[in-house]
Each structure stands twice: as C-alpha cells, then as structure tokens.
C-alpha positions as CSV (number, residue, x, y, z in Angstrom):
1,X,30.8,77.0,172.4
2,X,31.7,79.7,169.7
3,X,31.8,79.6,166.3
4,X,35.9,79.5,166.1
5,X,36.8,77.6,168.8
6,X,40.8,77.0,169.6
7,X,41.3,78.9,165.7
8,X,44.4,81.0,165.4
9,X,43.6,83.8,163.3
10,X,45.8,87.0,161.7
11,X,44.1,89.9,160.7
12,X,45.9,93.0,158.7
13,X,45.2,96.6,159.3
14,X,43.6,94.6,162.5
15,X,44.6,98.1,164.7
16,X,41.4,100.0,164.1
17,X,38.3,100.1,162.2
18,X,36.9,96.7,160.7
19,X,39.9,95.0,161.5
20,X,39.4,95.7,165.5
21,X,35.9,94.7,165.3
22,X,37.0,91.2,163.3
23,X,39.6,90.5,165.8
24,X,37.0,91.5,169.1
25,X,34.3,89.4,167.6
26,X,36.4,86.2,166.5
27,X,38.3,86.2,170.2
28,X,34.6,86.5,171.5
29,X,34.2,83.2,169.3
30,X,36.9,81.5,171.0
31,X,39.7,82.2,168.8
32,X,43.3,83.5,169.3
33,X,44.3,86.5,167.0
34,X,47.6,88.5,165.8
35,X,47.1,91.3,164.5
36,X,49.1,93.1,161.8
37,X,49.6,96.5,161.2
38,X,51.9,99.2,160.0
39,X,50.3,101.6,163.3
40,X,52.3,100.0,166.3
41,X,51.3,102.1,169.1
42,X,47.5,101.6,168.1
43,X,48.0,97.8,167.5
44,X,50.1,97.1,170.6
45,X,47.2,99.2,172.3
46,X,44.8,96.7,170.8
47,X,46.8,93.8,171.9
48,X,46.6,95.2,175.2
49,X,42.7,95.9,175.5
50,X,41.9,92.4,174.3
51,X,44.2,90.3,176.4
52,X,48.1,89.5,175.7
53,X,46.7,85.5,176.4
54,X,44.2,86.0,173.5
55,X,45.7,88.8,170.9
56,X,49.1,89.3,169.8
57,X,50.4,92.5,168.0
58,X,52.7,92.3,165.3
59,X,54.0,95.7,163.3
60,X,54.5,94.8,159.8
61,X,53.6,96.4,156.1
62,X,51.6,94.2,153.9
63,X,53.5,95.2,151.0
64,X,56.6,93.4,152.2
65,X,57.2,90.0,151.2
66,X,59.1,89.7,154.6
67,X,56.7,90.8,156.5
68,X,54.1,88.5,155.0
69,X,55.7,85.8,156.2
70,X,56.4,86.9,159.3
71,X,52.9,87.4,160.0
72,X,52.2,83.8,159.7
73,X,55.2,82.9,161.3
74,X,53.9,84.8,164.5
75,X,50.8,83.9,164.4
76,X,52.1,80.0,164.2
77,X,54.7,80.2,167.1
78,X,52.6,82.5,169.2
79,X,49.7,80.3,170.4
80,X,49.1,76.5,168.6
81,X,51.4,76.1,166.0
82,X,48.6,76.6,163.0
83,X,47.1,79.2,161.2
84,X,43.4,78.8,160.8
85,X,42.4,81.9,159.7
86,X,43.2,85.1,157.5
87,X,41.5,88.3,157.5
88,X,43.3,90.6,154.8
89,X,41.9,93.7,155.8
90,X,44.7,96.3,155.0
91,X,43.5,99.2,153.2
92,X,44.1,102.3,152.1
93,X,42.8,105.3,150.2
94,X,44.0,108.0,148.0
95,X,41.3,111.0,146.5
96,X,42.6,112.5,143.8
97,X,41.2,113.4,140.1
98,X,41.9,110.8,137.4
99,X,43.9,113.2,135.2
100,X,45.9,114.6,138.4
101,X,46.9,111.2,139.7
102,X,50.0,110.6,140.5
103,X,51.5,107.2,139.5
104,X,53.2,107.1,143.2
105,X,49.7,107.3,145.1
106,X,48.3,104.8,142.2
107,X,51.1,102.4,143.2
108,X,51.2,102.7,146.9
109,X,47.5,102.1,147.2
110,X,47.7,99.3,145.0
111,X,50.5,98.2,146.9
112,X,48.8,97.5,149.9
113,X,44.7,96.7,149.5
114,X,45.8,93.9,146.3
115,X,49.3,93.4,146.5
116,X,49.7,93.4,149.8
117,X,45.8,90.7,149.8
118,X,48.5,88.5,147.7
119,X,51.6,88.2,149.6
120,X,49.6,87.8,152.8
121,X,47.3,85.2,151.3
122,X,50.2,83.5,149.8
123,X,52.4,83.1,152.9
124,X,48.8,82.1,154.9
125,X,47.6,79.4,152.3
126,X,51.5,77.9,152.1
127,X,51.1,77.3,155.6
128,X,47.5,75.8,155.5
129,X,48.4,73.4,153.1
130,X,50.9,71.9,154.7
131,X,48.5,71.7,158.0
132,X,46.5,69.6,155.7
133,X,49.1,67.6,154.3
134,X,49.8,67.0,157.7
135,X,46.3,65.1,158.5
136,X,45.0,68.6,159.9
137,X,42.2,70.6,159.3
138,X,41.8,73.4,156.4
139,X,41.8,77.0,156.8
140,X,39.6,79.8,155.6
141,X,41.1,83.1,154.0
142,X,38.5,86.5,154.3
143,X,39.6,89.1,151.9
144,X,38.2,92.7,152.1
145,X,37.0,94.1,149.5
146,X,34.2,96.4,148.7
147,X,31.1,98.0,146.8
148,X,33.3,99.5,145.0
149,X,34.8,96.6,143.3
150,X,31.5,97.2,141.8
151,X,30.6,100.4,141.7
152,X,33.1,103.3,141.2
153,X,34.0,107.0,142.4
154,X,36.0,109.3,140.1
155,X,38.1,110.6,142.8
156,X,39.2,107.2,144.3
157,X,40.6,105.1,141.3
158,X,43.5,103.6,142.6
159,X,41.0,102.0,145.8
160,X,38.3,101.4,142.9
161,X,40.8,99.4,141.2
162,X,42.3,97.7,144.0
163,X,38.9,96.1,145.2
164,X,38.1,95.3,141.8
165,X,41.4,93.5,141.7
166,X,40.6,91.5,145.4
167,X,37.3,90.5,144.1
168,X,39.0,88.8,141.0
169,X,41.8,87.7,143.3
170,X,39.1,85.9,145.7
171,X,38.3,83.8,143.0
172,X,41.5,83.0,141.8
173,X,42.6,81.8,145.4
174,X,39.6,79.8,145.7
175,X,39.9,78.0,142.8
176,X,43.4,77.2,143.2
177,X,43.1,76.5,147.5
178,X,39.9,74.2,146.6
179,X,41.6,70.7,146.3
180,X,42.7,71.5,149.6
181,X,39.7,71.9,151.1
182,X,40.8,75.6,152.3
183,X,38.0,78.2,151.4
184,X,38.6,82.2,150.2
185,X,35.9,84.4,150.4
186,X,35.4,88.4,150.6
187,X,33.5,90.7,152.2
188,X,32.3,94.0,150.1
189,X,31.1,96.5,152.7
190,X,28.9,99.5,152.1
191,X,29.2,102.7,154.2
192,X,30.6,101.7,157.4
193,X,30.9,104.0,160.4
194,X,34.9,104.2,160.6
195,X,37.1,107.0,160.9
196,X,36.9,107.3,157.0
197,X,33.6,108.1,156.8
198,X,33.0,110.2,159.8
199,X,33.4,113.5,158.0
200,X,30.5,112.5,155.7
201,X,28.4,111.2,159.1
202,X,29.1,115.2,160.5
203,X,27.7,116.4,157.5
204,X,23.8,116.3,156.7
205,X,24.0,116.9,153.2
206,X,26.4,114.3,152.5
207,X,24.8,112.0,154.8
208,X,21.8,112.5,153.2
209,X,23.0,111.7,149.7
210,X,24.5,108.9,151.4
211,X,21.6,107.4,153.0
212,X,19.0,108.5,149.4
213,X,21.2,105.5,148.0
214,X,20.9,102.7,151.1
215,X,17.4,101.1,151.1
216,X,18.1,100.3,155.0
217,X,18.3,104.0,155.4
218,X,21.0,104.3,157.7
219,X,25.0,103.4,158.7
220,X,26.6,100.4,159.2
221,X,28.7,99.2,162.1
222,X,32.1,97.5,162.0
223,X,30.2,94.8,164.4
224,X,27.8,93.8,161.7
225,X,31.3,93.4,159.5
226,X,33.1,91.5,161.5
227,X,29.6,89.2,162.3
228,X,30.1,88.4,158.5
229,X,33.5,87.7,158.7
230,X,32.7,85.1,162.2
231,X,30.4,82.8,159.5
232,X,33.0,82.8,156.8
233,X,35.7,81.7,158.9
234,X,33.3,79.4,160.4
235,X,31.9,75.8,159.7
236,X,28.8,77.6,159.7
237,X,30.1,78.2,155.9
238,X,31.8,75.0,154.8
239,X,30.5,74.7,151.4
240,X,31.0,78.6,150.8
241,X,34.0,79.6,148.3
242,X,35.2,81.8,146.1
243,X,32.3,84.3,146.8
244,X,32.3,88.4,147.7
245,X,29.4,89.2,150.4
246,X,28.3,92.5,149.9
247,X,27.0,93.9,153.3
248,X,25.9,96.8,152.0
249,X,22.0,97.9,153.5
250,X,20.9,97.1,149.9
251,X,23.0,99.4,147.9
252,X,23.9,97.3,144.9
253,X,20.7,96.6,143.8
254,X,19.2,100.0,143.9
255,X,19.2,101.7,140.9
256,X,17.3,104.7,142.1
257,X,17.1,107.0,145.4
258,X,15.4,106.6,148.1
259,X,13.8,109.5,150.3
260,X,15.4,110.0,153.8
261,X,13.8,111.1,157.1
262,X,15.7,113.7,158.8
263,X,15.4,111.7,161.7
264,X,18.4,109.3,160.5
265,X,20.2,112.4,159.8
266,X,21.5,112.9,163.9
C-alpha cells in the first residue's frame, strides 16, 4: 500500500527537476500523474520513462488561463475522472540588478511561479469541490515556493517576489478551500541539486559559501523534495493546511556561518 493510492495527480513544470522527482515518487505511491509543462519533448520523454499507463504528458504554459484548465481537464479524462492532487511547481528565474530590471522579465517571472500558482490552483480546486459536492473525497493542493519567500537575493527580485507572493497565496487558498475539507500547503526548498544550481555545485568557492550557511553541510536532492510533497498530499497530513515547509538543511534559522570541510566540497 502507498501513501497515494488510486490519486490522480497534475504536476507543472513536472518535466525536469523537482517536478520529475514529485511525479516519480507519487507514481511510486500508487498514484497516476500528468504532467504539465511548457518543454514538450522533455515532458513527453518523462511520460515515456515512467509508463504511458501511469503518467500522462500534457504541453501547456501556466500563465494561460486555457491552459489551466486544460490541465485538469486532462488529468480528469485521462485516468478516473477526479483530480486528487496538485503540485504547482512551475518556475522560473530571471538575474538581473534591481535598478537594470526590465519590467518584461519582472512580468514574465511573475507570470508564471504566482500567476500561473493561481490560475492552476483555481481550475484544480473548482474541480475538487465539486468532487466533494458530489459525496467524494477532498483533494490536496502543494504549491512551491521557497527560502526565498523569506530570505532574499538582490539579483533575483522578480523570483524573491514571486515566492513571497505563493507563500501568502498558500494561505489564502487554504482558508478559502478549508470548508471543503481540501488542504493547500507549500514547500520552501533550500539549495537543491537541479540544473539551476549546478554551476554553483562545479564551483568550490561558491559551494563553500553555500554550504558556510546550511547547518546539514551539504546539498539536497529533488528525492528528499518530492518525499515532502508524498506526506502533504497524503492522509499522513490530514489536519495540515495553510502551512509552507521549509526543507532547507537548517538554513532559516541560522543566523551565522558555519565552517565547511573540504571533504563536502567534491
């Protein structure tokens, strides 16, 4: 028995990364997935490596009411008729200087990590409420977000402000979901190993700063992600809402460095 059992889940930017992992651990779990993503030949190459029986592609762009909707409406007619499950886990980035930035990038970024969170987790929770107003079970929405809803980096404001806004939009969904019994929660990782942050892994001085401010002292994996993402979807976390887990090898509390070995350094 897994911990999502006969769930239909959809998962955005599900093609590489965190949203992979999510979608490889919640099939191991015994759910059915469709993933969404802007990248067609990586997502229908997903699809593939998973199992057509188990994972469905479909190519769509978050910030597109349209496409929203069709992502639920795939996920619905592909395997049981319900959605279960949402993973909003589109993202992107933009690095620029905050007096250089262009109001274009600030929009487009926007457009997709907390726009895009909306219009997905609107079409998702119209659906699950009328699963329960039809004597079925509630869903569960997982938002991504991250420690830098919290935290912030000069050259990244537009994703600063975007997982600012998902954290605040986490709550607001769970509030407004709760008579429903559907729960919205986020997870706020740390430094991941993705293909965002493999530059910094190839480099020891940047690692190094890196790992001086993560008590755990090294990485984390997409795995260890998407294991967080398996409870909230769960029943494992039925009386958790309106919360942002920060998997993040201690960072937020640390208000200091910490020395590193040059061991962890590769």
């Amino acid at each position: 028995m897994g911990l999502l059992d006969g769930k239909v889940a959809a998962i955005t930017g599900g093609a590489r990364g965190i949203g992979l992992a999510i979608a490889k651990r919640y099939v191991a779990e015994g759910a059915r997935v469709v993933i969404a993503d802007v990248n067609e030949e990586d997502g229908e190459a997903a699809a593939a490596a998973i199992g057509k029986d188990k994972c469905r592609f479909v190519q769509a762009d978050v910030g597109e009411l349209l496409d929203a909707k069709r992502i639920v409406a795939e996920a619905t007619s592909a395997f049981t008729g319900d959605l279960d499950i949402l993973v909003n886990n589109a993202g992107i980035v933009h690095t620029a200087e905050f007096v250089e930035l262009k109001e274009a990038d600030f929009d487009r970024v926007l457009r997709t990590n907390l726009k895009g969170a909306f219009l997905c987790g609107q079409a998702a929770a119209k659906q699950m409420i009328a699963q329960v107003k039809a004597g079925k079970g509630a869903g569960a929405i997982v938002n991504m977000s991250s420690i830098n809803a919290v935290v912030a980096i000069p050259n990244q404001v537009p994703y600063c402000v975007s997982k600012g806004g998902v954290d605040q939009l986490t709550k607001v969904m769970s509030l407004a979901l709760a008579p429903y019994g559907i729960r919205v929660n986020a997870i706020g990782p740390g430094s991941i190993m993705t293909d965002m942050l493999a530059g910094v892994a190839q480099d020891r001085e940047a690692k190094r700063r890196l790992l001086s401010r993560t008590p755990l002292a090294r990485i984390g994996s997409t795995d260890e992600i998407a294991a967080v993402a398996a409870f909230l979807a769960s029943k494992d976390a039925s009386y958790v809402t309106g919360q942002t887990i920060y998997v993040d090898g201690g960072r937020l509390g640390l208000n200091y460095t910490v020395p590193v070995k040059d061991e962890a350094l590769g």
